[in-house]
C-alpha positions as CSV (number, residue, x, y, z in Angstrom):
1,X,0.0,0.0,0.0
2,X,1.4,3.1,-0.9
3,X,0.7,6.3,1.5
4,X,0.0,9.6,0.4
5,X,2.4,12.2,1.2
6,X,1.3,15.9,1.7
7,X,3.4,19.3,2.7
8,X,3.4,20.6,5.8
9,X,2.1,23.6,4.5
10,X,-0.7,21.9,2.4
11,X,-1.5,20.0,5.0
12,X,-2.2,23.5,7.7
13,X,-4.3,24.2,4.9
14,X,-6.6,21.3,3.9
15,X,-6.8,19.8,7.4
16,X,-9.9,19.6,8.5
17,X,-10.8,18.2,4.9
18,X,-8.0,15.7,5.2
19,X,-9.2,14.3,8.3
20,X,-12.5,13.8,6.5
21,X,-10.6,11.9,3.7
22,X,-8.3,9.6,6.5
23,X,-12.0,8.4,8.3
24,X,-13.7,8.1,5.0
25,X,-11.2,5.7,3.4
26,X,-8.7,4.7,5.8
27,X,-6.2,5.3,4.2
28,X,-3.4,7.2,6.1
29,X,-1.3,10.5,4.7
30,X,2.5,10.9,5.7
31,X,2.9,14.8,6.5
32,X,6.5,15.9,5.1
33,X,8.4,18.9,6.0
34,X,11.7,20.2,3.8
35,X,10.9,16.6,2.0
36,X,11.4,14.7,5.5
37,X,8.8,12.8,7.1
38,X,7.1,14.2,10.5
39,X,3.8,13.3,11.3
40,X,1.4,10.6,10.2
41,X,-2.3,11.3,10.1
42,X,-3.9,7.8,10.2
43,X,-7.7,6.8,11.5
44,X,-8.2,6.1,14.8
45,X,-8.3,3.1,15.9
46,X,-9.4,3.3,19.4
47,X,-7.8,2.7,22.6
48,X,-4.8,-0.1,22.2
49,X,-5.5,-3.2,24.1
50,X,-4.7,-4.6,27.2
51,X,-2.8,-7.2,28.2
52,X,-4.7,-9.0,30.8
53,X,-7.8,-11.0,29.4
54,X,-7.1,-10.1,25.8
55,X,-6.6,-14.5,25.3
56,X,-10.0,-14.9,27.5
57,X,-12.3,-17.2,25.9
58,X,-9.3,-18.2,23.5
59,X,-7.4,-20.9,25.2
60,X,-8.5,-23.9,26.8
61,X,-6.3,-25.6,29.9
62,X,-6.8,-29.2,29.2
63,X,-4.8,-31.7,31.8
64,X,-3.2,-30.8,35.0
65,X,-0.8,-27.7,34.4
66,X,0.3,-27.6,38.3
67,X,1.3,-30.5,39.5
68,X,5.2,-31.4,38.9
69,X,6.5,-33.4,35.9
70,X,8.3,-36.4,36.4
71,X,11.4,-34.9,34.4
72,X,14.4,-33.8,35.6
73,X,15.2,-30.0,33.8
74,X,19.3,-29.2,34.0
75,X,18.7,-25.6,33.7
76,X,22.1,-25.2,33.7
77,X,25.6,-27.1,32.1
């Protein structure tokens, strides 16, 4: 996928519109300055998940996972 690149200065101008265009399609623009990249306008995605619970419902424990193996581990040599 290729992203759109846009001017700083273009950008200050058609912002609100571009933010219009990023939720409409999706698709996010790369916002240069002097030709180098600085900010990324991309759609939001809301929060980032967490950690805990995020497997819930996805794995199933079958067999006894606490109870001690009857092999012998040399952790270290």
């Amino acid at each position: 996928m290729r992203v759109r690149t846009i001017k700083a200065s273009e950008f200050k101008a058609k912002c609100l519109a571009l933010m219009d265009e990023v939720q409409r399609t999706g698709e996010p623009v790369l916002v240069t300055k002097n030709g180098r990249p600085v900010a990324e306008l991309r759609p939001y995605g809301g929060p980032p998940k967490r950690g805990i619970g995020v497997l819930k419902d996805k794995i199933r424990i079958t067999g006894d996972i606490i109870s001690p193996i009857d092999v012998e581990w040399e952790a270290m040599k």
